[in-house]
N, C-alpha and C positions, 0 to 999 in steps of 0.2 A: 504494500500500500504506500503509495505515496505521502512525504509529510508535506504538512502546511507549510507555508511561510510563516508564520509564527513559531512554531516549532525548531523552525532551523536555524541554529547559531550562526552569529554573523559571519563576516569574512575576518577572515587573522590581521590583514593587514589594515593599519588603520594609521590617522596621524601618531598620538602618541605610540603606540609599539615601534611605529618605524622611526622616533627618536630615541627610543630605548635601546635599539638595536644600533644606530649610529653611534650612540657613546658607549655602549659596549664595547665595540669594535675597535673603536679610538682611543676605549681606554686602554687594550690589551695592545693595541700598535702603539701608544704613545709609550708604556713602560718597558715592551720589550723594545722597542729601539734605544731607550737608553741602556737597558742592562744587556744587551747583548757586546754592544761594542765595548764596555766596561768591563766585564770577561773576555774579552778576546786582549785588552789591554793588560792581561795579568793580575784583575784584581778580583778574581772568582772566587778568592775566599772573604774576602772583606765584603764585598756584597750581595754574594749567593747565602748566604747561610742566617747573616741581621737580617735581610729579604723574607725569607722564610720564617723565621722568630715574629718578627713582626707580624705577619698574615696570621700565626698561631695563636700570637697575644690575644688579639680582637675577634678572635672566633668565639668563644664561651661568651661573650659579651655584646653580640649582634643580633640574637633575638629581643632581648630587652634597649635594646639601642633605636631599634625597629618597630619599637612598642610605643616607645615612650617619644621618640619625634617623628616629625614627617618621613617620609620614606624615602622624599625626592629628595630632602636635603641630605639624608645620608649615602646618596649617590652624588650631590654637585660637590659638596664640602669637600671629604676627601679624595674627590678627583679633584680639585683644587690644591689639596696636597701634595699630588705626585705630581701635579706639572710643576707648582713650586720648589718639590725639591728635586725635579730633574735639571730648573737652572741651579741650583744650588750644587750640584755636580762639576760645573764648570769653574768652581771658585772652591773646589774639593785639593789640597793635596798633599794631605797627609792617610793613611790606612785607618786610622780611627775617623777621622772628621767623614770617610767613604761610608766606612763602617756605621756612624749615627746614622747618617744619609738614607742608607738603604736602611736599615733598622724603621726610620719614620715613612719611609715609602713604601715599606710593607704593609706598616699599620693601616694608613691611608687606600695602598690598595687593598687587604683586605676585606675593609669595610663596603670599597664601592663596588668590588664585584661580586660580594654577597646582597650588595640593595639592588643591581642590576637585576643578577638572577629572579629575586622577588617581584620587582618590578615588572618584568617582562612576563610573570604571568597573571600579578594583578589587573595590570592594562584592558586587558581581553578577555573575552566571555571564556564563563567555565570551563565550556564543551572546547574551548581551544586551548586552551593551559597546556596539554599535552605536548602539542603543535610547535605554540609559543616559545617552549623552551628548548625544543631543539631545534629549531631557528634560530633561536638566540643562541646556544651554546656552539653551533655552529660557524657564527660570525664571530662570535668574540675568539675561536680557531685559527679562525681567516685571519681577524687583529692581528694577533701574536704572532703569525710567520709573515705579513706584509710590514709588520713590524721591525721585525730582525732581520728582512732585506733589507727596507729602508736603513735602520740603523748602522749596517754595515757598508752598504753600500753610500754613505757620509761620512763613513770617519776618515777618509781622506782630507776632508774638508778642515780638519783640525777644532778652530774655535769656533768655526759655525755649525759643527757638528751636532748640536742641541737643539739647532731652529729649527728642525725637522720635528721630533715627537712634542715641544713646544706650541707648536702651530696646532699638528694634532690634538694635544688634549687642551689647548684653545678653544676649538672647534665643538669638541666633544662634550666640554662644560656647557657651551651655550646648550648645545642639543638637549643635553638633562634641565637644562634650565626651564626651556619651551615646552618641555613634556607635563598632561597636565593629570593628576594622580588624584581619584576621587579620597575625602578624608573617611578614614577610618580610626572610631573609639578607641584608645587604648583597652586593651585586656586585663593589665595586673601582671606579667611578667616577672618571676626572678630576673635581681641584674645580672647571676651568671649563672648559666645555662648549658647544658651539652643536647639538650633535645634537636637542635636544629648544627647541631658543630659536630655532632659524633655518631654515626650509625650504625647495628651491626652487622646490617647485610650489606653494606657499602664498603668494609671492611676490605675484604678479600678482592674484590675490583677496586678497588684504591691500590693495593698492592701490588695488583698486578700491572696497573699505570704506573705505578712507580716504580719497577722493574723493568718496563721498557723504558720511562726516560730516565734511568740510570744506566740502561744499557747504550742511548743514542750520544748521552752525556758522556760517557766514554770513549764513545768512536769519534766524536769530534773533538 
């Protein structure tokens, strides 16, 4: 039997989703193009690993973050962060001063590719939420390896080397800016949480992502 038009859920694409999906994108190209050409520069321990502490820190603390403000400003703010401390890189140079660096643009991005994901499927009807997020998780893919072409392919450039993922999460902040996120009640929330940071059937496919990029981390 045929369904109604009432019954059928919109279309996925819509204005805000497709600005959801633009700073997605640009957030994952704006910070790998900085962190790639910075490991390729020798400083993969100073910034691979505060990188990832960082992103750790702010996970227990992103469902009640998410609770308690907007959801859009916890996607513009610290994307504000990581373009700010990717110029902040460019006046980096000592191993520690790198080391804070990446330490707060973990934090930063942490945050905004956890309000992404949420985002990209509050935007859009129910029935698309499914859709939503691997479209989304899709592009923010795409981000991160047009990313780290772009990034490498500038670091010849020397000092202008940063106006490339600059411009990007330039662009990318307005995007989240323009996006417009109906308000929702806070809940009550713990402010620190593993419900939404720690799964345990996520467990074992996590590990095994991270078994292949340990192994492609290796081969390059």
């Amino acid at each position: 039997m045929r369904r109604s038009s009432i019954d059928a859920a919109p279309a996925l694409l819509s204005r805000n989703f497709a600005l959801v999906c633009v700073a997605g994108f640009l957030l994952y190209a704006s910070a790998y193009a900085v962190l790639l050409p910075l490991m390729r520069s020798g400083l993969a321990l100073e910034v691979c690993l505060p990188f990832l502490l960082g992103m750790q820190v702010v996970g227990p603390f992103h469902a009640w973050l998410a609770d308690r403000f907007r959801r859009k400003h916890l996607l513009v703010y610290p994307f504000m962060g990581v373009l700010l401390v990717s110029v902040g890189y460019a006046y980096a140079s000592t191993p520690p001063q790198y080391a804070a660096l990446a330490l707060v643009q973990g934090m930063c991005f942490g945050l905004a590719a956890s309000a992404g994901i949420t985002l990209s499927i509050d935007v859009v009807h129910t029935g698309r939420r499914t859709r939503a997020n691997m479209v989304y998780a899709f592009l923010t893919r795409l981000g991160m390896a047009a990313g780290s072409v772009v990034g490498l392919w500038v670091m010849p450039l020397q000092t202008y080397h940063w106006l490339a993922p600059v411009v990007a999460g330039a662009a990318g902040v307005l995007a989240a800016a323009w996006m417009y996120v109906p308000f929702r009640a806070p809940i009550g929330l713990p402010v620190m949480s593993t419900d939404r940071y720690v799964s345990g059937r996520a467990v074992f496919p996590a590990f095994n992502v991270g078994l292949l990029a340990l192994a492609c981390g290796v081969w390059t």
